[in-house]
N, C-alpha and C positions, 0 to 999 in steps of 0.2 A: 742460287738464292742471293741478290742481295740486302743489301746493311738494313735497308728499314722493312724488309722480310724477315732477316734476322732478329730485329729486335722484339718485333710484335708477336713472332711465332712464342720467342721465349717468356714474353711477356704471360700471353693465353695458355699457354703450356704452366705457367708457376700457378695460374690462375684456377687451374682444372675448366677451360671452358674449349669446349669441344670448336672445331674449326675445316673450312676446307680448304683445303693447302691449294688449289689450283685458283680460287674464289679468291684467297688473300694473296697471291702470288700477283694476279689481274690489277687487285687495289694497289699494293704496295709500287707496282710499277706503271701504273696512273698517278701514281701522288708524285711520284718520281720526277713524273714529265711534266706535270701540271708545277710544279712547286719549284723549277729548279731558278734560281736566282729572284725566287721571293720572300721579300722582308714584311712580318710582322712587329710593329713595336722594336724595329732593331736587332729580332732574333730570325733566322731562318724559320721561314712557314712550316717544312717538314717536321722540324725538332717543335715545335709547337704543334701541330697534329699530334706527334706521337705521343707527348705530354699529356695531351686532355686521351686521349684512347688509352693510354696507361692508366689515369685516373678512372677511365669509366669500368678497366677490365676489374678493377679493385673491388667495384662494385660486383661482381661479378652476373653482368648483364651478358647478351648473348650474341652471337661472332657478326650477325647484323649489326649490332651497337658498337661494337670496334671496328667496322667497316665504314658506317658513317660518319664514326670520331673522325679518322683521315680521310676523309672524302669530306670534310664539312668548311673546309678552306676554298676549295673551289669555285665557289661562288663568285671568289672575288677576284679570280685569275680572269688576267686579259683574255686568253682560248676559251674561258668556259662556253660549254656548248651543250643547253638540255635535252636534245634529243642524245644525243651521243652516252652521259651520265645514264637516262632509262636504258637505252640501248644493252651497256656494258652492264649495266647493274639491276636492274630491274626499276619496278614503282617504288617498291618499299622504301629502298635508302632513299631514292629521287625525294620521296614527300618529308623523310626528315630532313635530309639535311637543308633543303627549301624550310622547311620550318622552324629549322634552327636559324637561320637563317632572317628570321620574320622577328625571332623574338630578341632579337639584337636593336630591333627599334624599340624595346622597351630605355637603353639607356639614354642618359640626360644628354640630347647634343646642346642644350641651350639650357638657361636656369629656368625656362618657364617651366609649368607643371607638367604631369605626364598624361597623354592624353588617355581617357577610358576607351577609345575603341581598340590602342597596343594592348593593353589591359586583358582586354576581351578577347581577343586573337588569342595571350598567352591561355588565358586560362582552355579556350577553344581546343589549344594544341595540346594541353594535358590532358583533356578527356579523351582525345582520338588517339594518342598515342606518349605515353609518359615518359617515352625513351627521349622524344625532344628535351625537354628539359632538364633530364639529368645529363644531359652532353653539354647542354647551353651551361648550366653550374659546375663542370669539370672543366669547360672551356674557361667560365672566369676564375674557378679558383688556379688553374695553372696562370692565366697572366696576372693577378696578385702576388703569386707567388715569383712572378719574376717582373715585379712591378720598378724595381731599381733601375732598367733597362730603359725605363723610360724615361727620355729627358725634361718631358714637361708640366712642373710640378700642378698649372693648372689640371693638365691631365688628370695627374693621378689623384686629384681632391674627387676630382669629378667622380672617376672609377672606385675609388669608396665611398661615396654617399650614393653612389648604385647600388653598390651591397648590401649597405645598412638599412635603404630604404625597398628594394627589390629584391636581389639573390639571396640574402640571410635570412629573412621574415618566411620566402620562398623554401627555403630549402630545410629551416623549420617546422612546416605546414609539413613536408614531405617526409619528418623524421628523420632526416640526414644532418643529425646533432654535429658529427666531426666537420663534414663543408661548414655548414653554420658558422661554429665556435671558430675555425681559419679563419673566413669572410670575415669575421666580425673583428677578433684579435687584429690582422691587416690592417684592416680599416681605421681601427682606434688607434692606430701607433702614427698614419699617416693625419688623421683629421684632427686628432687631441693632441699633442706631443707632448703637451707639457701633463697632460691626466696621463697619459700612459708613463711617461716617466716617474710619476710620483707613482702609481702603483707597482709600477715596477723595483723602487728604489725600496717600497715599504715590502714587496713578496721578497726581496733578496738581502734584505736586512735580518732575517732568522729563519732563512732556508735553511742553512744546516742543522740547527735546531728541530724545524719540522719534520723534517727528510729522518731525522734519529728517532723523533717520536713514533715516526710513523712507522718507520721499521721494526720500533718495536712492541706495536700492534697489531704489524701484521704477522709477526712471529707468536705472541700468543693466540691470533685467532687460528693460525695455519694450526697449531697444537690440540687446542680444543678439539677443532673439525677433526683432526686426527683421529682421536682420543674416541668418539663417535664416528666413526669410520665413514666418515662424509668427506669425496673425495673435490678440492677446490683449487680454482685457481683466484691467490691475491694476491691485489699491488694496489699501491696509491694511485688514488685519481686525479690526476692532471684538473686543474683549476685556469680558467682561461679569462685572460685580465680583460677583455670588454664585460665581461658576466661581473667579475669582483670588482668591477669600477661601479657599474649599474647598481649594485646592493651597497657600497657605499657611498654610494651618492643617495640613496631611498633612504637607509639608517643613518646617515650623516655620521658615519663612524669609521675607523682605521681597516685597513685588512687584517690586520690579526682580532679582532673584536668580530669577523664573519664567524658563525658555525661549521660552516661548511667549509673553510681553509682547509682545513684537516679531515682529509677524506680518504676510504679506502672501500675497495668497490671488491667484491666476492661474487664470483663465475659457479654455480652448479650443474648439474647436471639435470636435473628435475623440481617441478614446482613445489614438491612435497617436500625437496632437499632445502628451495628456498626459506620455506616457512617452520623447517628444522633450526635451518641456522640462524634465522632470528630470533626461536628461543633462546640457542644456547649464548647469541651476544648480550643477548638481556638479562641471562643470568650471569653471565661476566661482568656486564658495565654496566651503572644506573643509566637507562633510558628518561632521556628531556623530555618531559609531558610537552604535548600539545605538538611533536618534529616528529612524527611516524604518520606516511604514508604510503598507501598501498594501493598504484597502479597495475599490478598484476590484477586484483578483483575487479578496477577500475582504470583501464587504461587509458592514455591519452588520447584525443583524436588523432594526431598522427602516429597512432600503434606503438608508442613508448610502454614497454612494462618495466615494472621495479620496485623493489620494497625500497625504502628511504627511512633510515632511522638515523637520530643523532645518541649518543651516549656520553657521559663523564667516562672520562678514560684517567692515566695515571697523573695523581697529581689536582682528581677534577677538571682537568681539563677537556674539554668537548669536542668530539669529532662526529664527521658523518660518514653512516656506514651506507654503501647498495648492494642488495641482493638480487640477483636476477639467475636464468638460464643461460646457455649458450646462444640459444634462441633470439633469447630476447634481446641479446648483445648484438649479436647482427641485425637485428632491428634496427635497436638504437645506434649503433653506429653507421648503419647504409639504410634505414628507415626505406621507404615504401620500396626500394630496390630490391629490397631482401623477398620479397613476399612474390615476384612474379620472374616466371619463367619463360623466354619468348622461343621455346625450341619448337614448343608445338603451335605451328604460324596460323591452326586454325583458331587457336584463343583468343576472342577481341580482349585488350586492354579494361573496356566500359564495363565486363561482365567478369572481370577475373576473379574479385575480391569484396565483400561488402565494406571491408574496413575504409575504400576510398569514396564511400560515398559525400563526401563533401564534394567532390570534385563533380558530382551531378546536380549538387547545392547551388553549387556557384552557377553553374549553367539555369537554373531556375532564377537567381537571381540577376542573370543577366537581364531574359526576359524580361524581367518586372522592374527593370531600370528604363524608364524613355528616354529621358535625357541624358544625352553623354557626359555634358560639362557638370551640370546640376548634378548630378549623383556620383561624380567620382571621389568628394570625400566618403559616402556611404560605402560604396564598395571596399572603400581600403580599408576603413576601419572593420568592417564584416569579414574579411579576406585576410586583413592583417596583422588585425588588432588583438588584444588579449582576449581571453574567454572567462566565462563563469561557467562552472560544473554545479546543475542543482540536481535533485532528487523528484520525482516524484514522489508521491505516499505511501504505491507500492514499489519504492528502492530502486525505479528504474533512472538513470544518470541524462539527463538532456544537456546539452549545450549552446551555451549564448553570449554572445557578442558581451561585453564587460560596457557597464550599463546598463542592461537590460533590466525592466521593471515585468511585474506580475502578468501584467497585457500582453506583452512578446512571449512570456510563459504559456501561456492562454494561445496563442493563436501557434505556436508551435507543437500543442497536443495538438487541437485542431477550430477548423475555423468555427463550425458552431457549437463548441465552450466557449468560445471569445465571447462570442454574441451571445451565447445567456451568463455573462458571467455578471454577478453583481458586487462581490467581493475577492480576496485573496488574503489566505493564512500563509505566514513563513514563521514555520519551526513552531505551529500549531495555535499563533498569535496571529489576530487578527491587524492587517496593515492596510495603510493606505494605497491606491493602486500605484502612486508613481513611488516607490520604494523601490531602491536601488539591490539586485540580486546578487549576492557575497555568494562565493564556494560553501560548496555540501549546506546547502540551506534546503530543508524541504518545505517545496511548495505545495499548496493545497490550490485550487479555484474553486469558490463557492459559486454557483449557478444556481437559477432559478427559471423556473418556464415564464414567471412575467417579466422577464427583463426586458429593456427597452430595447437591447444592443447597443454600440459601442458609442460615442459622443464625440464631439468636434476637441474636448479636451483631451485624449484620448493620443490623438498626432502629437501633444507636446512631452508625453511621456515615452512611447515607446522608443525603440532603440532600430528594431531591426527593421528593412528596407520591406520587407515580405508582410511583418505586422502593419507598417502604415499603410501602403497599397491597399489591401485587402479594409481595413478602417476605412479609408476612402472610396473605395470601391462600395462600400455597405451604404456611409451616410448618402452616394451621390442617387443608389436605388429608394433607401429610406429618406425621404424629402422632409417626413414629419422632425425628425432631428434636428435637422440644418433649421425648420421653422422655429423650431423652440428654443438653438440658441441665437439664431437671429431675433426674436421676440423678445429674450433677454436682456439683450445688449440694446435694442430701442427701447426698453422699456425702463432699467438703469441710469441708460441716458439721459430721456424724462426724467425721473424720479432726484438725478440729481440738481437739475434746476429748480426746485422746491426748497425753500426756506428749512423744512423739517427733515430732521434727520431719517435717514432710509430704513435706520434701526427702530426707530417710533413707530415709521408711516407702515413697515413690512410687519407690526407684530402680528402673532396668530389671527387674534380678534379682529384683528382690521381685514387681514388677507380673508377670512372667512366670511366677513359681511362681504366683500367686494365680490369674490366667487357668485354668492348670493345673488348676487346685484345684478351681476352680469352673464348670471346664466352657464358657471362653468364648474365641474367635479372638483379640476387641480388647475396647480397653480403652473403646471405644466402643458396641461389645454389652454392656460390662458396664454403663454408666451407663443403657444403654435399658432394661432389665429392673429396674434400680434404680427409675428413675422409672417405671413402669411396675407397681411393686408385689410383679414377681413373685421378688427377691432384695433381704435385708435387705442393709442397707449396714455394719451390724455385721459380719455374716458375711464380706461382704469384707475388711473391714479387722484382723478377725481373723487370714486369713491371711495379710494382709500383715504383719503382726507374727508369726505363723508366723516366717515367709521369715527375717524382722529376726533372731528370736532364736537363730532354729540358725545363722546365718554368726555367730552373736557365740558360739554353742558352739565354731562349729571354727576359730576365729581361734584360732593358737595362740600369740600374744603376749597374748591377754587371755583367754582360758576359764579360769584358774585363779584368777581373780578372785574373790571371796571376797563374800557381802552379809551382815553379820553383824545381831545382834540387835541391838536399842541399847538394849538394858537393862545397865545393873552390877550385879553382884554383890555388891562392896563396898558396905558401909555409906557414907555421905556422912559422918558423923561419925568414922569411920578414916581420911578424905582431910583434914579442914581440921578447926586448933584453935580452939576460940573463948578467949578471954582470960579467966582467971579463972573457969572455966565448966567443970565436968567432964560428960562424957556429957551435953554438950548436943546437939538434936535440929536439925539441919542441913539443908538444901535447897538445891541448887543451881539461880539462876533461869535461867530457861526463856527470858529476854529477853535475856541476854547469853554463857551456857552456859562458865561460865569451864574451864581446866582449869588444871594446874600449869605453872607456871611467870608465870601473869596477876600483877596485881598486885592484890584482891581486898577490897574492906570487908563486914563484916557488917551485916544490918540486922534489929534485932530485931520480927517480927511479931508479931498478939494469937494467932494461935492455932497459926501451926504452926514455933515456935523460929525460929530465924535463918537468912536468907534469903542465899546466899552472890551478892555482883554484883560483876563486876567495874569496878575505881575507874573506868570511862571510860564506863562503862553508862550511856547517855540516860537511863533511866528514873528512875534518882537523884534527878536534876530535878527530878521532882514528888513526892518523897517529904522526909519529916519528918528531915533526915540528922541534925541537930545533937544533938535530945535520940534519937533511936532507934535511932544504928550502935553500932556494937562492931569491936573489933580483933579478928581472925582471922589465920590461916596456915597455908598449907601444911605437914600432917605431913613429915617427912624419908622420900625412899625409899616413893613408894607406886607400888604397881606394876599400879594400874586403870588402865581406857581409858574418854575418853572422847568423847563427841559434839560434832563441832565440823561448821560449815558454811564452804565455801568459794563462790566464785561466779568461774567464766570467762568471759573473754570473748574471741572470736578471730573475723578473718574467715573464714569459711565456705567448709569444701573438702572436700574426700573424703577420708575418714580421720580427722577430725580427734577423732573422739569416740572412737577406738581408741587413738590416741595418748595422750590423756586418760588411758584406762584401762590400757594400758601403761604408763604412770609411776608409777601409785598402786601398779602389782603389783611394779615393780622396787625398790620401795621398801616394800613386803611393811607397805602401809597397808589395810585391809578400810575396805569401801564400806561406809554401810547404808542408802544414799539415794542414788540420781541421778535427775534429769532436765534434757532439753535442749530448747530452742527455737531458732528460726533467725526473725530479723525481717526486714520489706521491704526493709532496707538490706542484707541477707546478710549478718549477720552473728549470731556462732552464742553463744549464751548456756546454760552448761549450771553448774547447782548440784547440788553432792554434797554427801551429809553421808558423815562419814570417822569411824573409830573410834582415837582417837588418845591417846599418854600425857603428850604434855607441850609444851611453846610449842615447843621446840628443833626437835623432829619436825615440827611444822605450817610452819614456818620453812623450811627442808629442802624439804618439799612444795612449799608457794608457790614458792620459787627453783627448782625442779625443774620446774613447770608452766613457770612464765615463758620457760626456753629452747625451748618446743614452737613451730614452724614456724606462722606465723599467730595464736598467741596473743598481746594483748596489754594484758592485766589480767586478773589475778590478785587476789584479795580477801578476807577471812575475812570474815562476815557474820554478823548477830546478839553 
């Protein structure tokens, strides 16, 4: 036997994993011959084999998966030769280590992005066989762990932000909490140095403090359990500084200010024993309202169980307790490795367990991904990203992408609930549909058999890749949808080129005369025919302005309203003298439109006489004033009208442009100009021009606007 038969026999032998000594004799002296004078990263290829096969046997996967482990270097040996590998070994190892092999093109050779069809493959190689990937994350957590070996620091930036952004998220998903929390710890000491050192400098500034406290809580709880003859095993739980950097960096707070610093995790025997000994820690210590969970009832998607409590301990001081099984411990600590045994070679992987059904998830979601580039943020966040745990009504637990609104709710029970849904309660409150899904929220979806199904608004709320397809996939069979919000948005459009606000011109009464008009039940038959082609969007909104102008006929506080010409009759030169000047030719400008009573300079132009502005007129500014004005004034007693503009503004209500024009009539001022707008703030802006004789009357007007119910500015303008 030798040396790296020796090591791996004793290795599988501590491991209790059954083996065949003529099978491993074969490998060990294949790796022999394959490896000998080959460098990984500076280290011998063998001693790196036997590293990640020690790591996998930990797991206590099966003598195939330690045969692979050493056999997965080959690849990259000058002799490799694949018929030879089938030959000696069979398909089996042949197709892992080949696809361990494949999922090493997952990491970054370049800063560009990662392409989705690596992506694909990997998750490809999970469904067909899960042993790849757990060899692929023993392989990187052993070169992490001898990451100092390597000289080049771009290097090693690179091989931590693989983990952070691929092997960690990865090996999360899988419940392999301890790779994880390494991967991550690594990673953070390499990519942050200066955040890990600060965390570091604050976990080690009242370590001995905590290490005492905690010992001695684990000495009264060991008492307790005693006392009740509940047999346990406790110790403090290791807290791992990428996790206490992430929480404080979210609370913006110290690490002794976490809950969870202070932790002590409790082993049972039986589920009955867990939910024993969280009575009795609860009659020991006050439990912190609102920090008890319980993933034993409710386990995580990657098969994590565990009670989670926090309590005041001595002093008030807070710590977190876990209770879990044996069971459950090997979950969480080798997560989905724990659950599958490959002795018996007739068990597909795909059929072993329900608890991996994400992994047939994601293969659905391939499918319904077209685009590789387009969809590879989608994927990662779905694959990656965090989750929301909601309820349904009857307590069953669904899971969704973190973002997910009502609609992803909805088309996750199934597709037609989506499409008759017309509403959505969370936690028995009626919500909007794009409301964002928090943990343990229960959802309701209200349906109804006349719903229209799902809407083109519908893509900007949901979250998951499967809800929008499936959205899409509806509106492109359902045409009438796409018509009506195409009709919409032509008809909007119109409606915004109209003087009158869309809040006037869309009231009820008007929308109902126009339906009338036009021959249509809703206001939703109208937009489908709009988009649709077969009705101009002029024509309706012609008759909405119909509707508009006969209620402004039979208002009988403004029909007698008056819209005059704004021409004068009078001469300009019968309104203002010019000084020393007879039958000079006079103009009143157009930029400040003065009338009697302003206070007024002349300014002499080259061709059409003097140009009447009043003294406060901007435009002055840029004009020649010194050598080119002249004194003017108003003749005595003249008895023209003239054009002036005012501008309102009021918050926006019903009536309020009746009112308006109620006051100009009581005040027997002729219109020869309005229009109004209403802005996103609702608030309603309408400019008249008024035919008027003199400042006094405009004066009068403004102070007459001013007391209207919501107005508040009033303005003369130009």
């Amino acid at each position: 036997m030798n040396s790296t038969e020796e090591i791996i026999s004793e290795i599988l032998k501590n491991e209790n994993i059954k083996y065949d000594m003529e099978k491993l004799d074969l490998v060990c002296n294949y790796c022999d011959k394959m490896y000998t004078n080959t460098k990984k990263s500076n280290m011998d290829m063998i001693d790196h084999v036997i590293g990640v096969a020690r790591e996998v046997a930990t797991l206590r996967l099966d003598d195939t998966s330690i045969y692979a482990s050493l056999l997965h270097g080959v690849l990259k040996c000058e002799n490799y030769n694949r018929d030879e590998i089938r030959n000696l070994f069979g398909d089996e190892i042949l197709n892992i280590i080949e696809t361990v092999d494949k999922l090493s093109y997952l990491n970054y050779r370049t800063k560009e992005k990662i392409d989705t069809e690596n992506l694909r493959n990997m998750f490809m190689a999970i469904a067909k066989d899960i042993r790849t990937v757990i060899i692929k994350l023993a392989d990187r957590l052993y070169n992490m762990r001898n990451i100092k070996s390597i000289d080049s620091d771009e290097v090693k930036m690179t091989m931590a932000r693989e983990c952070l952004n691929i092997y960690a998220p990865i090996a999360h998903r899988l419940g392999m909490s301890k790779i994880k929390s390494e991967l991550e710890d690594i990673s953070f000491r390499i990519l942050m140095k200066d955040e890990y050192k600060i965390v570091k400098e604050q976990i080690d500034e009242k370590k001995t403090e905590r290490e005492e406290y905690i010992k001695n809580r684990i000495e009264e709880v060991l008492e307790a359990l005693d006392n009740q003859g509940i047999k346990a095993e406790v110790y403090g739980r290791p807290k791992h500084f990428f996790s206490i950097y992430k929480k404080m960096k979210d609370k913006n707070c110290r690490a002794d200010d976490l809950f969870d610093l202070l932790a002590i995790r409790i082993i049972v025997s039986s589920i009955k024993d867990c939910y024993n000994v969280l009575g009795i820690v609860h009659d020991m210590y006050k439990p912190m309202p609102g920090r008890f969970k319980d993933y034993i009832a409710v386990p995580k998607t990657n098969m994590y169980q565990s009670l989670h409590t926090t309590v005041f301990g001595e002093g008030g001081r807070p710590f977190e307790i876990q209770i879990r099984t044996w069971d459950m411990h090997n979950v969480a600590e080798r997560g989905i490795a724990a659950h599958f045994s490959y002795k018996e070679k007739s068990k597909k992987i795909s059929e072993a367990d329900k608890k991996i059904i994400w992994l047939r998830q994601t293969l659905e979601i391939q499918k319904e991904l077209a685009d590789n580039t387009e969809n590879l943020d989608k994927m990662k966040v779905e694959l990656f990203g965090e989750e929301v745990f909601v309820f349904t009504p009857k307590g069953d637990i669904k899971a969704l992408p973190k973002g997910s609104t009502p609609i992803d709710f909805a088309y996750l029970i199934h597709q037609k609930v989506a499409e008759k849904m017309i509403g959505a309660k969370i936690n028995s409150r009626m919500v909007p549909l794009n409301t964002k899904l928090e943990n343990t929220d229960v959802v309701e979806i209200v349906t109804s058999s006349n719903a229209k199904g799902p809407n083109r608004d519908w893509l900007k709320y949901v979250k998951t890749t499967s809800a929008k397809n499936k959205i899409t996939s509806f509106l492109k069979k359902e045409g009438r949808e796409v018509n009506i919000t195409k009709g919409k948005e032509i008809f909007e459009k119109q409606l915004r080129k109209k003087s009158i606000p869309k809040d006037i011109l869309t009231k009820e009464e008007y929308i109902k005369f126009m339906l009338k008009k036009c021959n249509f039940n809703t206001i939703e038959e109208c937009y489908e025919n709009i988009g649709f082609g077969s009705m101009s969007p002029l024509k309706v909104i012609n008759r909405l302005v119909e509707a508009y102008e006969d209620s402004i006929k039979n208002d009988d506080d403004i029909k007698d309203i008056k819209i005059v010409s704004k021409k004068n009759k009078i001469k300009s030169d019968d309104l203002v003298e010019v000084e020393n000047i007879n039958n000079c030719l006079v103009k009143f400008a157009k930029c400040c439109m003065p009338i009697p009573g302003d206070e007024i300079i002349g300014y002499i132009t080259f061709s059409n006489g003097v140009s009447i502005h009043r003294k406060d007129c901007k435009n002055l500014n840029s004009l020649d004033i010194k050598s080119r004005t002249i004194n003017v004034k108003w003749r005595a007693k003249t008895k023209a009208s003239f054009i002036t503009y005012i501008r309102i503004k009021a918050n926006e209500r019903d009536g309020i442009l009746t009112d308006i024009l109620k006051t100009f009539k009581d005040l027997k001022i002729d219109i020869t100009e309005i229009n109004t707008k209403v802005t996103q703030d609702r608030e309603n802006i309408t400019n008249v021009a008024i035919s008027i004789q003199d400042i006094e009357k405009l004066q009068s007007a403004i102070k007459a606007l001013k007391k209207i119910d919501s107005v508040f500015e009033v303005k003369r303008v130009k």
